[in-house]
gemmi code that builds the backbone of each chain (N, CA, C; Angstrom):
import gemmi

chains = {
    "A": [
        ("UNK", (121.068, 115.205, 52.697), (121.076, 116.431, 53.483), (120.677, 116.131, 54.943)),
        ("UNK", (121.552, 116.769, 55.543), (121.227, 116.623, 56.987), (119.964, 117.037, 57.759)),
        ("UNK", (118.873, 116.833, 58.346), (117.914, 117.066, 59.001), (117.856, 117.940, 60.556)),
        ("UNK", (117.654, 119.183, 60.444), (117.879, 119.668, 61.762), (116.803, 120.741, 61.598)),
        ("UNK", (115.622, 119.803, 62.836), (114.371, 120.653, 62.497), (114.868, 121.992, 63.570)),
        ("UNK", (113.631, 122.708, 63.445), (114.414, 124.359, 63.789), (114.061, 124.023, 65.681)),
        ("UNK", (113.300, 123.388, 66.024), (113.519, 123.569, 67.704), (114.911, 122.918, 67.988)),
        ("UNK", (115.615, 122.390, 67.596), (116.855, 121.891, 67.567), (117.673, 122.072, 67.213)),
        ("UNK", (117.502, 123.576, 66.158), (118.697, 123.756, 65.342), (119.675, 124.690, 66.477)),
        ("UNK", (120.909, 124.873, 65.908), (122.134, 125.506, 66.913), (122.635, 126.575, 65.896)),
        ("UNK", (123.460, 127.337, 66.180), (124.001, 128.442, 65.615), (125.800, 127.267, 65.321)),
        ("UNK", (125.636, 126.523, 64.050), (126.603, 125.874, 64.110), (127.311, 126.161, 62.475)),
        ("UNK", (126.625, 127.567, 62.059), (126.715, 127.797, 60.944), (126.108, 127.429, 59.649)),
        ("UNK", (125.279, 127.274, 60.121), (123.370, 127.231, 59.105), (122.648, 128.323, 60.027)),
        ("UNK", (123.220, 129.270, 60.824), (122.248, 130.306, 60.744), (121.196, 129.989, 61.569)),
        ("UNK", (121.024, 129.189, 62.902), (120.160, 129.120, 63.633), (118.927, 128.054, 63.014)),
        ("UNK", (119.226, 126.678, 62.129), (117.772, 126.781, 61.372), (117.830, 126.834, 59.894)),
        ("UNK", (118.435, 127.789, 59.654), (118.371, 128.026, 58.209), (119.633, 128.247, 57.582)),
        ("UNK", (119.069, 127.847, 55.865), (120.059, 127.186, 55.204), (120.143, 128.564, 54.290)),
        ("UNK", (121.391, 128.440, 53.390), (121.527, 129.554, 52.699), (121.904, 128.725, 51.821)),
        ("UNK", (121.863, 129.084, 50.719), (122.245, 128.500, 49.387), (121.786, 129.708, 47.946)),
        ("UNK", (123.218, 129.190, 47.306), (123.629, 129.977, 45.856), (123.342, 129.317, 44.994)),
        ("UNK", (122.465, 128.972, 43.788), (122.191, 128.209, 42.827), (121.886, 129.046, 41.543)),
        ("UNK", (121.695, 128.489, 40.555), (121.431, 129.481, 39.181), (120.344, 130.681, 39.529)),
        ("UNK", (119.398, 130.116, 40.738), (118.505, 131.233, 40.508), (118.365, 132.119, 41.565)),
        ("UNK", (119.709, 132.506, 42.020), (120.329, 133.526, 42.793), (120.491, 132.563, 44.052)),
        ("UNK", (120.857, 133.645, 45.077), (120.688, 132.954, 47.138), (118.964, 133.030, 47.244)),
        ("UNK", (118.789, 131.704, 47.967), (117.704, 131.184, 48.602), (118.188, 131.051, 50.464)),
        ("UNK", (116.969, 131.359, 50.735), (117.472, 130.546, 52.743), (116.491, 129.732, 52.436)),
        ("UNK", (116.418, 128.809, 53.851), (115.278, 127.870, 53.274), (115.384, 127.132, 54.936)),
        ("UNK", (114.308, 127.339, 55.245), (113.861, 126.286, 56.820), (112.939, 125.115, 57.005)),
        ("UNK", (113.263, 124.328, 57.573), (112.255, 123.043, 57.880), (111.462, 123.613, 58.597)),
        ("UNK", (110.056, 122.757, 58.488), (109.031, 122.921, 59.577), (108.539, 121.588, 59.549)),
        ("UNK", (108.482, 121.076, 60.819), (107.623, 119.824, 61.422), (106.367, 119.407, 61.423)),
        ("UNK", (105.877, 118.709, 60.387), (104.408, 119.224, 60.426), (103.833, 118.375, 61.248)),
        ("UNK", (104.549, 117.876, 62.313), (103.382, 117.190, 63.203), (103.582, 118.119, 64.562)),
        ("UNK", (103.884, 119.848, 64.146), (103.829, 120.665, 65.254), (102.872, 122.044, 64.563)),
        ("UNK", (103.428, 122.349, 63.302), (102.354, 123.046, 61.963), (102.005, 122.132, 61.454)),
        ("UNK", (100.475, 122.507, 61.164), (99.644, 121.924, 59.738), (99.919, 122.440, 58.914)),
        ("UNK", (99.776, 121.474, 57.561), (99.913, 122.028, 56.263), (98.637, 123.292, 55.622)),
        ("UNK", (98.029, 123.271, 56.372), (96.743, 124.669, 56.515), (97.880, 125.642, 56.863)),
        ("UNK", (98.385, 125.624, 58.209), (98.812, 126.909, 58.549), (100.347, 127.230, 57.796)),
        ("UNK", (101.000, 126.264, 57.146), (101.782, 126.669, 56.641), (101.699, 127.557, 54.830)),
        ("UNK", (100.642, 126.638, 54.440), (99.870, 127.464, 53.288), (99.266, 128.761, 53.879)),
        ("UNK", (98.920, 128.718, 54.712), (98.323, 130.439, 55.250), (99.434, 131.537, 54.963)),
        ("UNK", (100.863, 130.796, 56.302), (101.360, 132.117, 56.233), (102.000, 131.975, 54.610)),
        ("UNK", (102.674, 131.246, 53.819), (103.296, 131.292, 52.669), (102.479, 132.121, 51.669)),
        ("UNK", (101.064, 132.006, 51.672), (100.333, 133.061, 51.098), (100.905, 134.447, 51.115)),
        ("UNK", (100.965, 134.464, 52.052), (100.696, 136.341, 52.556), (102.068, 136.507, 52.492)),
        ("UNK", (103.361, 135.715, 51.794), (104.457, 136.292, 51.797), (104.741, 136.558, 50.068)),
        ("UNK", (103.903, 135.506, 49.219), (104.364, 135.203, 47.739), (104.601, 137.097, 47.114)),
        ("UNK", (103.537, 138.237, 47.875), (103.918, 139.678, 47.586), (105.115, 140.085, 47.509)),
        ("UNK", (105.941, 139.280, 48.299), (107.461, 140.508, 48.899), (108.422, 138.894, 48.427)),
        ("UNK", (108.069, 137.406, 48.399), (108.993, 136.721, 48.163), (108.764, 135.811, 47.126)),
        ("UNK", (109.904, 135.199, 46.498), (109.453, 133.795, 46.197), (109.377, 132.351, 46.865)),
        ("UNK", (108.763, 131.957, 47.070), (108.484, 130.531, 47.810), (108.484, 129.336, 47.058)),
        ("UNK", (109.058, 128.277, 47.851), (108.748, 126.960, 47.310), (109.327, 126.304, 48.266)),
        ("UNK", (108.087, 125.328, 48.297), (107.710, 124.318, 49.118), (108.523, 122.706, 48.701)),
        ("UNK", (108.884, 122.396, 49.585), (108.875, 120.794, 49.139), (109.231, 120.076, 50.593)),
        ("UNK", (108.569, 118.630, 50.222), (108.756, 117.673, 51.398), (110.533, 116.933, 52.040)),
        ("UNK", (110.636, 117.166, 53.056), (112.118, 116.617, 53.596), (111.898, 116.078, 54.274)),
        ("UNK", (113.428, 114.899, 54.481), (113.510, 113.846, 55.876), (112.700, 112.983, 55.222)),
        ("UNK", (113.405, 111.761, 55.726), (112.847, 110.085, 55.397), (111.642, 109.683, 55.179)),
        ("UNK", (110.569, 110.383, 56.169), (108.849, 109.945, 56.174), (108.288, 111.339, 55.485)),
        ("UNK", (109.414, 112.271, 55.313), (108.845, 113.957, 54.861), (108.006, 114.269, 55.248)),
        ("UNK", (108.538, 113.862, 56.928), (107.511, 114.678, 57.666), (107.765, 116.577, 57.829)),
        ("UNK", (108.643, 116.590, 56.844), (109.332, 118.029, 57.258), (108.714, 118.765, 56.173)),
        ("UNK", (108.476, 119.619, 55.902), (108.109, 120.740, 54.259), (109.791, 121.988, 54.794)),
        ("UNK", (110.088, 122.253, 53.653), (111.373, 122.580, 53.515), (110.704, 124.027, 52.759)),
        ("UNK", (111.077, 125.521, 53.466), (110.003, 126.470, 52.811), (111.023, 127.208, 52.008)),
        ("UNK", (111.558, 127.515, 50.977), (112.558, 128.031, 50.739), (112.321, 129.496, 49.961)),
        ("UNK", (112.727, 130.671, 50.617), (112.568, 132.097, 50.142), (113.409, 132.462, 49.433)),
        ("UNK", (113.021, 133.333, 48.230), (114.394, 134.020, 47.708), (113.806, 135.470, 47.438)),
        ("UNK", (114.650, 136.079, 47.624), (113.963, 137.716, 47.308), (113.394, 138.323, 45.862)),
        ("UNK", (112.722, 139.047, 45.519), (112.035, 139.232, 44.512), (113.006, 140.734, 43.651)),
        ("UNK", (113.363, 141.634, 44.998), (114.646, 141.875, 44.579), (115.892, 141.710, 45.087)),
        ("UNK", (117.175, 142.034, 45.070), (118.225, 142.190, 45.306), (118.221, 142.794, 46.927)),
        ("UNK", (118.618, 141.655, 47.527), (118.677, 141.794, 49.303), (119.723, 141.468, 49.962)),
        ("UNK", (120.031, 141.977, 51.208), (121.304, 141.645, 51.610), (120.760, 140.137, 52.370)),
        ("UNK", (122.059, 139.624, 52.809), (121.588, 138.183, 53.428), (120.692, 138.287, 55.071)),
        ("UNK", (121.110, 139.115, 55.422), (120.290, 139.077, 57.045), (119.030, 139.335, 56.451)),
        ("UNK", (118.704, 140.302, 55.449), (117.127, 140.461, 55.016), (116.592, 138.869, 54.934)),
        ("UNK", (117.207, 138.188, 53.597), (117.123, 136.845, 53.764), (116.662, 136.405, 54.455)),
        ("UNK", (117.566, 136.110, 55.729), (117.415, 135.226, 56.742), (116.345, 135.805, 57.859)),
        ("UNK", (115.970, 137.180, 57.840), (115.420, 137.507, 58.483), (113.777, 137.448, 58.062)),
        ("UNK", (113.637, 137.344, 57.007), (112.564, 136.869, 56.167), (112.177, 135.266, 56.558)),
        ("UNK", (113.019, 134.459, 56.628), (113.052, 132.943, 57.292), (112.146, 133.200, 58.514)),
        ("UNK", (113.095, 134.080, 59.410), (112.449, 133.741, 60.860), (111.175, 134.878, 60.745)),
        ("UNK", (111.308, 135.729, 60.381), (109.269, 136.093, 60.016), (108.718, 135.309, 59.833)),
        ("UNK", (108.904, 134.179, 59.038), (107.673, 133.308, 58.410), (107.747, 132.318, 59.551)),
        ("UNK", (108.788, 132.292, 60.381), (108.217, 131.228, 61.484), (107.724, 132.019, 62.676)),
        ("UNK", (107.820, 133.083, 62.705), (106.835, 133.798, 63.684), (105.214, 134.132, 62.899)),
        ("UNK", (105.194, 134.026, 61.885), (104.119, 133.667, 61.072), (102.957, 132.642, 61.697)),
        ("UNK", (104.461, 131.405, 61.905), (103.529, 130.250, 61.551), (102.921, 130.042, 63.132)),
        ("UNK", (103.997, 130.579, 64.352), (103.140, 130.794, 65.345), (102.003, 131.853, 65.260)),
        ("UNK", (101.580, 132.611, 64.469), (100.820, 133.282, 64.673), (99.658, 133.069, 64.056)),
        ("UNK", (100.048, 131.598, 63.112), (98.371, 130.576, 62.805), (98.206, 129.772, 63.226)),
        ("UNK", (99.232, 129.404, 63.486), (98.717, 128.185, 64.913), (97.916, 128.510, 65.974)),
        ("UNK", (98.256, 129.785, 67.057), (97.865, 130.726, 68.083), (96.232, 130.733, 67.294)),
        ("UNK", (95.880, 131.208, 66.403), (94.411, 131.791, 65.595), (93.931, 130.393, 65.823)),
        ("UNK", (94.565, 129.636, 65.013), (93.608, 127.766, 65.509), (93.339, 127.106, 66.944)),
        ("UNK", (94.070, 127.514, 67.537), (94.262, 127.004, 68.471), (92.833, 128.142, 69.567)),
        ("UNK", (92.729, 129.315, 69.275), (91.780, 130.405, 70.093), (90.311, 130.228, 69.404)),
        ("UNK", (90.496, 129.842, 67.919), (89.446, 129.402, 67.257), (88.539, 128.350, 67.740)),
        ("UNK", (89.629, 126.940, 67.882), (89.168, 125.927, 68.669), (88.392, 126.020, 69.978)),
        ("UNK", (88.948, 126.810, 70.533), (88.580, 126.952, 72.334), (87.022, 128.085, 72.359)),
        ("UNK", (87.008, 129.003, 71.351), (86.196, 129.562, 71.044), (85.000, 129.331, 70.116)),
        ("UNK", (84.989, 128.274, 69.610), (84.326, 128.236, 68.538), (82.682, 127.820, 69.237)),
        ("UNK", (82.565, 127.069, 70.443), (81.247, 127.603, 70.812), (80.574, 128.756, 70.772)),
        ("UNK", (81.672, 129.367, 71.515), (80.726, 130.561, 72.233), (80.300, 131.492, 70.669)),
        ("UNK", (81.072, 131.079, 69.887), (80.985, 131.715, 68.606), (79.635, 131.512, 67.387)),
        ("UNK", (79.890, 130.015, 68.161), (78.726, 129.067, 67.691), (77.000, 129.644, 68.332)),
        ("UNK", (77.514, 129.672, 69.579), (75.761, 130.227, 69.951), (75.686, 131.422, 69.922)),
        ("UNK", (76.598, 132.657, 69.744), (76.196, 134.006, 69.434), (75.520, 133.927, 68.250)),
        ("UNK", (76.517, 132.656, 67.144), (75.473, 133.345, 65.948), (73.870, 132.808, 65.542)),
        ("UNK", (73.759, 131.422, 66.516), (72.710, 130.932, 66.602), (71.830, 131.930, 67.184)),
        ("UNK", (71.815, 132.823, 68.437), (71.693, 133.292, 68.987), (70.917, 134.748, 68.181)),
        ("UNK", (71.958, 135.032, 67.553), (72.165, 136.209, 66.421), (70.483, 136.106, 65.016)),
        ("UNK", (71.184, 135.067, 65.289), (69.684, 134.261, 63.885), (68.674, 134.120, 64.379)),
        ("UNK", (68.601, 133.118, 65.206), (67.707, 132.532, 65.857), (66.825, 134.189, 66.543)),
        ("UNK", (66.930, 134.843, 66.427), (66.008, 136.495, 66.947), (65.618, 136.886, 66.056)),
        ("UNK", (66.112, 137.063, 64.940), (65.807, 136.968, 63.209), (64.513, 136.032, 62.986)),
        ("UNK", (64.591, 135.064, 63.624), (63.450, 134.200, 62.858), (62.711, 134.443, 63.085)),
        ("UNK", (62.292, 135.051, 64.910), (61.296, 135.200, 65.289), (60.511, 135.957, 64.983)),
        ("UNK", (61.424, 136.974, 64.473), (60.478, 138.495, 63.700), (60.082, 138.713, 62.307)),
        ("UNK", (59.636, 137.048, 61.725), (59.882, 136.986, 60.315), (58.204, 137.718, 59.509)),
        ("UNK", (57.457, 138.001, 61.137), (56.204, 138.927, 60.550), (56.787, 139.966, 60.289)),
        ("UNK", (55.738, 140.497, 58.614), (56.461, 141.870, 58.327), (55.778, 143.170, 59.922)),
        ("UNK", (54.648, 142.793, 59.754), (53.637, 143.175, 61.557), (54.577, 143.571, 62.631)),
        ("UNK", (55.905, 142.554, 62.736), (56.405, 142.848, 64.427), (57.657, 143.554, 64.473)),
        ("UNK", (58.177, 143.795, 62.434), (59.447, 144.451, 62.678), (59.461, 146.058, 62.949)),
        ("UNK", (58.109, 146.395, 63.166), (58.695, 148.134, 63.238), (59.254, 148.102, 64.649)),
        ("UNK", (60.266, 148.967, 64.693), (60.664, 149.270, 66.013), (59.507, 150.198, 66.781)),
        ("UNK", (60.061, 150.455, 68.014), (59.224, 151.057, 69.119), (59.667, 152.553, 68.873)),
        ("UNK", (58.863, 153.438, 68.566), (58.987, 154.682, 68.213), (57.972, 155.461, 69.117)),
        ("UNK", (57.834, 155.052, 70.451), (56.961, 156.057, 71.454), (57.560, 156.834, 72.336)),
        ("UNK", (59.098, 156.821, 72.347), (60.189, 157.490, 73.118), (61.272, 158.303, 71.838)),
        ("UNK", (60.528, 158.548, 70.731), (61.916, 158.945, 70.051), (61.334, 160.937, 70.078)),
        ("UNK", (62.231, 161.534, 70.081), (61.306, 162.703, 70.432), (60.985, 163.644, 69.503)),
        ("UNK", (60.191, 164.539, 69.926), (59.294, 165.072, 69.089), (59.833, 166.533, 68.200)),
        ("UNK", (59.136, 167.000, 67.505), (59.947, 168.405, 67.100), (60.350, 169.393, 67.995)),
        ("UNK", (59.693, 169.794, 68.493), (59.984, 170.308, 69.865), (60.924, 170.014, 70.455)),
        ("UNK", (60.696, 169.021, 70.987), (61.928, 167.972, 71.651), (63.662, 168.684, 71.249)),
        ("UNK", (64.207, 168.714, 72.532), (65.967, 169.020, 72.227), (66.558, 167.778, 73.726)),
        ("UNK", (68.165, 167.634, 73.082), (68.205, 166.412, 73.976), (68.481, 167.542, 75.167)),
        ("UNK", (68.158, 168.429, 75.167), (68.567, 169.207, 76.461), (67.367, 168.711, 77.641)),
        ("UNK", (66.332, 169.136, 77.114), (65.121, 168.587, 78.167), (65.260, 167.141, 78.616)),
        ("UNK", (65.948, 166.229, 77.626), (66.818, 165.091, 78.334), (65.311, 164.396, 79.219)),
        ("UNK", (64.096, 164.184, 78.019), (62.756, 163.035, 78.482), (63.270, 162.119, 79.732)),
        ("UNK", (64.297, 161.323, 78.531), (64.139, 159.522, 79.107), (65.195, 160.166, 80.320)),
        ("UNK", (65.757, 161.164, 80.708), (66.404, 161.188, 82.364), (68.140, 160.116, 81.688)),
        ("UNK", (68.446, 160.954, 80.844), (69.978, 159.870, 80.623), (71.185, 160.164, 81.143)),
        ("UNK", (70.445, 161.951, 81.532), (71.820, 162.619, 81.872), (71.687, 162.093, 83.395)),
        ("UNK", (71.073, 161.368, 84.235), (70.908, 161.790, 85.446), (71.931, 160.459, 85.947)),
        ("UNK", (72.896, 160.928, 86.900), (74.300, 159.859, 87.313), (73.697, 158.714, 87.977)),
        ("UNK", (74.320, 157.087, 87.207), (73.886, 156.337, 88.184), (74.863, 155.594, 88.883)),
        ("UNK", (74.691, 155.067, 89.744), (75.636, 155.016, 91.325), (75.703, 155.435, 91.859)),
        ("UNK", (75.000, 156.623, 92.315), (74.956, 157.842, 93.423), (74.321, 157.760, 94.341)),
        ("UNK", (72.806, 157.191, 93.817), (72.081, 157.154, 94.964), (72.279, 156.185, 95.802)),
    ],
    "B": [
        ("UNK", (117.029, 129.419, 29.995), (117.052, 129.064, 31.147), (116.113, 127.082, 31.182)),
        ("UNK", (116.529, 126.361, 32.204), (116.297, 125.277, 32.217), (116.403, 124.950, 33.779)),
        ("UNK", (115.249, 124.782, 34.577), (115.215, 124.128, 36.122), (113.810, 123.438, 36.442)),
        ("UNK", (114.937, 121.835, 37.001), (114.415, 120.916, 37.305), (113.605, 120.908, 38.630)),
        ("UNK", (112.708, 120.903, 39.490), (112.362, 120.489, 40.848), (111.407, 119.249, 40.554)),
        ("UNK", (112.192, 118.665, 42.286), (110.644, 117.617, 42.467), (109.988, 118.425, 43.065)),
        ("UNK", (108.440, 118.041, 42.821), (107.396, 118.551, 43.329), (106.056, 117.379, 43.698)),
        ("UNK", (106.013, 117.739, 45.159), (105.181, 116.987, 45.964), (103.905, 116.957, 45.652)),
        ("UNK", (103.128, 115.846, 45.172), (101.322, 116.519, 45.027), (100.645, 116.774, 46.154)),
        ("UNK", (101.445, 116.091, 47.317), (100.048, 116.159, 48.433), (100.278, 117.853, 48.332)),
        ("UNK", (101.791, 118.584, 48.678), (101.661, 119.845, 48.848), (100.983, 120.756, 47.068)),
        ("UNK", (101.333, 120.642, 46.166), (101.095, 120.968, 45.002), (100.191, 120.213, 44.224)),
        ("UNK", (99.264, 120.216, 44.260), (97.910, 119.147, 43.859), (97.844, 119.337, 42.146)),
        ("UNK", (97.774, 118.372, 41.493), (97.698, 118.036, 40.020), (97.096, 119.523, 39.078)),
        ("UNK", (95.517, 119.631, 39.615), (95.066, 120.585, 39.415), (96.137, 122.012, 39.458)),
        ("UNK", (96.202, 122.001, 40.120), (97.275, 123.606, 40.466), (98.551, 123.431, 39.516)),
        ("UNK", (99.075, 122.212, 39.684), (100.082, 122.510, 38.461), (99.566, 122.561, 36.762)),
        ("UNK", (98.486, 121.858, 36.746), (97.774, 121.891, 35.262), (97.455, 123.435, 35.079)),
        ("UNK", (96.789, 124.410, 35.791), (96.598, 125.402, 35.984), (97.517, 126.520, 35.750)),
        ("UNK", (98.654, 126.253, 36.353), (99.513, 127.037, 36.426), (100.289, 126.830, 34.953)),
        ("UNK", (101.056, 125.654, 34.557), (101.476, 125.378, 33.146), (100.391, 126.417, 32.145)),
        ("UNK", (98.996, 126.429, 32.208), (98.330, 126.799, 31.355), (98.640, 128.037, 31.442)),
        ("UNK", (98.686, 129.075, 32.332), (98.912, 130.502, 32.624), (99.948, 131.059, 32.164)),
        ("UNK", (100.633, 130.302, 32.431), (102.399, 130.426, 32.211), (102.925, 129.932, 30.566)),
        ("UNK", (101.621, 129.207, 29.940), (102.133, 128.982, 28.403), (102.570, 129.685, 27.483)),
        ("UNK", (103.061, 130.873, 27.716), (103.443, 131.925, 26.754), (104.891, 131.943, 27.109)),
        ("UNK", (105.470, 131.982, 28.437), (106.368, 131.855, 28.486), (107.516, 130.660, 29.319)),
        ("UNK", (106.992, 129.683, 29.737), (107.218, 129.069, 29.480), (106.967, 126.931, 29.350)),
        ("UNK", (107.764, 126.077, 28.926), (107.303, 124.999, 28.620), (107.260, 124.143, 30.749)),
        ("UNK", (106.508, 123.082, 30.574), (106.926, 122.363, 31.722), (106.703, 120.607, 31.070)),
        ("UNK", (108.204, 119.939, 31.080), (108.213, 118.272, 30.984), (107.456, 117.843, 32.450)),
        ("UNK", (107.145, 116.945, 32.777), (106.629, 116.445, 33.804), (106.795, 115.193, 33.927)),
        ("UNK", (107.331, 114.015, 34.641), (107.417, 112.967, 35.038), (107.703, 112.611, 36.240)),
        ("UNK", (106.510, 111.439, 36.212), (106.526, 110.799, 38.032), (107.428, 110.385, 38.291)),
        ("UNK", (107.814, 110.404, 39.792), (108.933, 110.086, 40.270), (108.339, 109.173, 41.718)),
        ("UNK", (107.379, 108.421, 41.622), (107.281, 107.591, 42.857), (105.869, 108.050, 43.604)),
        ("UNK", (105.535, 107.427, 44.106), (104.445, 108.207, 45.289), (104.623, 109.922, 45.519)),
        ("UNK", (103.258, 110.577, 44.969), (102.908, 111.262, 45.101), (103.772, 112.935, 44.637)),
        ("UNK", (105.133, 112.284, 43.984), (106.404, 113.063, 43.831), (106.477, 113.514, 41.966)),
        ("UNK", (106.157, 114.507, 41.349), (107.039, 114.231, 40.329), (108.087, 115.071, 39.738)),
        ("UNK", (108.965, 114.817, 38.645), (110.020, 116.022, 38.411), (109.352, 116.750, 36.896)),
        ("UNK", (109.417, 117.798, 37.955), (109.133, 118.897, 36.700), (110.538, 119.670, 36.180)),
        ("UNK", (110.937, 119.663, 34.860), (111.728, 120.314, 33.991), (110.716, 122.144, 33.446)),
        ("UNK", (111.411, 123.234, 33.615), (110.583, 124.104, 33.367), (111.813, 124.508, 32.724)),
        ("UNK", (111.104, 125.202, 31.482), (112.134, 125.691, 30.327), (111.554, 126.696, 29.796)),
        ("UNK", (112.261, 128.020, 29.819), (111.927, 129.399, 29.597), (112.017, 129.088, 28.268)),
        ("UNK", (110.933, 130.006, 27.652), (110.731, 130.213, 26.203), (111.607, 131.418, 25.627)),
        ("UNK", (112.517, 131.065, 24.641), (114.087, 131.862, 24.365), (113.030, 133.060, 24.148)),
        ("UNK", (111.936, 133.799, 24.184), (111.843, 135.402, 23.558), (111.882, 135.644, 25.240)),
        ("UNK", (111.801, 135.004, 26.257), (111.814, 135.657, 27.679), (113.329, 134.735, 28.422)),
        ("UNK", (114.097, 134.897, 27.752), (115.390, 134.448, 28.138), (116.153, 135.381, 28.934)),
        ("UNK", (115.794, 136.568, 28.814), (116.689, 137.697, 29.535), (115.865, 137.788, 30.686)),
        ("UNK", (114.649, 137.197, 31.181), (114.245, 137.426, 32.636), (113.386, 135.874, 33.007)),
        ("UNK", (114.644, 135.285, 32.267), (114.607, 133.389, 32.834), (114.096, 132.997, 34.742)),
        ("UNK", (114.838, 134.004, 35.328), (114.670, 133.807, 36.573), (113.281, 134.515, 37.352)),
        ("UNK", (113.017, 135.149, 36.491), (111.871, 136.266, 36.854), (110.572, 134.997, 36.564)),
        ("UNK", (110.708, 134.595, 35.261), (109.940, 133.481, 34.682), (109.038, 132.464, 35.637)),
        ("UNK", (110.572, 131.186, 35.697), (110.664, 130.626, 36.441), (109.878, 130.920, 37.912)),
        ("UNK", (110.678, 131.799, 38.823), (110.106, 131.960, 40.162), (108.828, 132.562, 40.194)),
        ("UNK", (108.552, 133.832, 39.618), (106.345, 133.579, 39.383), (105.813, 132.503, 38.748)),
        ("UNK", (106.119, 131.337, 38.233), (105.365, 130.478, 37.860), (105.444, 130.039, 39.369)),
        ("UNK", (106.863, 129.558, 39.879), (106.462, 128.928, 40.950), (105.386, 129.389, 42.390)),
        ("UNK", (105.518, 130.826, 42.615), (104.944, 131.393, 43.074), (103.299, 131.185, 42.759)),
        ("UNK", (102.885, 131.196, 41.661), (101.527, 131.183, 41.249), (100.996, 129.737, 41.353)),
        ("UNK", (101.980, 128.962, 41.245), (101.817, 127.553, 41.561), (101.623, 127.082, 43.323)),
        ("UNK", (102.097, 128.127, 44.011), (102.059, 128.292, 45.176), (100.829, 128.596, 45.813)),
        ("UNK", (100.324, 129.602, 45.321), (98.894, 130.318, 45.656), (97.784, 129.734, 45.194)),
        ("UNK", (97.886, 129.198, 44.013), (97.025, 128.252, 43.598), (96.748, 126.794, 44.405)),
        ("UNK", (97.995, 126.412, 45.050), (97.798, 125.069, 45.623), (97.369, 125.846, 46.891)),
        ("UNK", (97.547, 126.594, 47.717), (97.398, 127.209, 49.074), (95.884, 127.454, 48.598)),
        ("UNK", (95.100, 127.823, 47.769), (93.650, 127.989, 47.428), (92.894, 126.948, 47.465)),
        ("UNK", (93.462, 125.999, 46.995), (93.009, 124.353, 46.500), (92.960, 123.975, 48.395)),
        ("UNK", (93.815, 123.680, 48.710), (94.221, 123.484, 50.451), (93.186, 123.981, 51.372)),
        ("UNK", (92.396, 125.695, 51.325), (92.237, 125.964, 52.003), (90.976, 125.965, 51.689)),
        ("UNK", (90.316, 126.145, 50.436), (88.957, 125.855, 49.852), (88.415, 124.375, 50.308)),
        ("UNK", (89.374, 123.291, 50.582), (89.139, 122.179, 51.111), (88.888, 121.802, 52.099)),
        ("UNK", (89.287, 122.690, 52.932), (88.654, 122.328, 54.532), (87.665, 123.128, 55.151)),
    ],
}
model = gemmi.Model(1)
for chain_id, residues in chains.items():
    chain = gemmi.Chain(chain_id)
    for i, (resn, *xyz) in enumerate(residues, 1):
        res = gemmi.Residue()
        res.name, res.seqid = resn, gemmi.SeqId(i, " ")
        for name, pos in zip(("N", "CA", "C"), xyz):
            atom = gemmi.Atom()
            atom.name, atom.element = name, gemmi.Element(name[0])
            atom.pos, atom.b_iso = gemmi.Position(*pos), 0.0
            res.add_atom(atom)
        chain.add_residue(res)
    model.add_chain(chain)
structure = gemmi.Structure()
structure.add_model(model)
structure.setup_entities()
């Protein structure tokens, strides 16, 4: 079988990419993905979240199989653009776990010291003594937020 | 019904197919033999009382075989 990963594929009658095929167990489409552009993480991600609406199966293509070959078939009775249009979902999928890894990566400090951050304030208050909150401004029976104590209604930037 | 695939372990890990055969033992059988590095061919053969939804069979096993290895995958890193 011929190898034509999808940044390369042409409208040469495979459908941009994807393959169509009739076999005993109905029409399948079925697209390569490169996995030295997806990980096999993000391609198990999106294939997850499709097994609801499709059937899937995976297998390795091309000489070093560096390719996984994802092949969908409908669960019911679909016309072929559904098909094929199901193909190119799952590769807008797979940009859309790559994109998450990739914001994850770049983020994962700042993510890192919020929650250190987050904890680390936790520890400090591990006397049962220092957790009551400050309850000398909360107001009284009397009290309506109209009289407005703490001054919240009053505009700031004005002066 | 009777269909052959190879199936990759790095993508489909031993476990997940042992798993899945077990789930699927009511309806149907799976032969199994290696086929080289990391490859082997599985024969899956619908059990004749679920012969009238052979294809139904078949493709949720594979499916469950799917989710199961995507669990195995992602529990791993």
């Amino acid at each position: 079988m011929d190898e034509i990963p999808l940044s390369q594929a042409s409208d040469d009658g495979r459908l941009a990419g994807i393959d169509v095929e009739n076999d005993s167990l109905g029409e399948a489409a079925s697209v390569l993905v490169d996995t030295s552009v997806y990980t096999e993480s993000e391609v198990f991600k999106a294939a997850y979240w499709y097994t609801d609406r499709y059937y899937l199966f995976l297998s390795r293509d091309g000489g070093d199989r560096k390719y996984i070959r994802i092949e969908i078939r409908p669960k019911l009775p679909v016309e072929l653009d559904q098909l094929t249009n199901a193909c190119r979902e799952f590769c807008n999928a797979l940009i859309d776990y790559r994109v998450r890894r990739m914001v994850l990566a770049e983020t994962s400090n700042i993510r890192d010291t919020l929650l250190r951050k987050a904890f680390g304030e936790g520890y400090n208050h591990l006397d049962p003594a220092k957790l009551g909150s400050d309850e000398t401004r909360v107001p009284e029976g009397r009290q309506s937020f109209r009289e407005d104590a703490l001054d919240i209604g009053h505009p700031t930037g004005a002066d | 019904m009777q269909i052959t695939r190879t199936i990759d372990q790095r993508l489909y890990p031993g476990e997940a197919i042992s798993e899945a055969r077990h789930e699927y033992r009511n309806f149907c059988t799976l032969s199994i033999s290696p086929l080289g590095s990391d490859q082997v061919e599985v024969v899956i053969t619908v059990k004749p009382k679920h012969k009238a939804r052979g294809r139904e069979v078949v493709l949720e096993f594979l499916n469950y075989l799917l989710d199961r290895a995507a669990e195995i995958h992602l529990e791993a890193e």
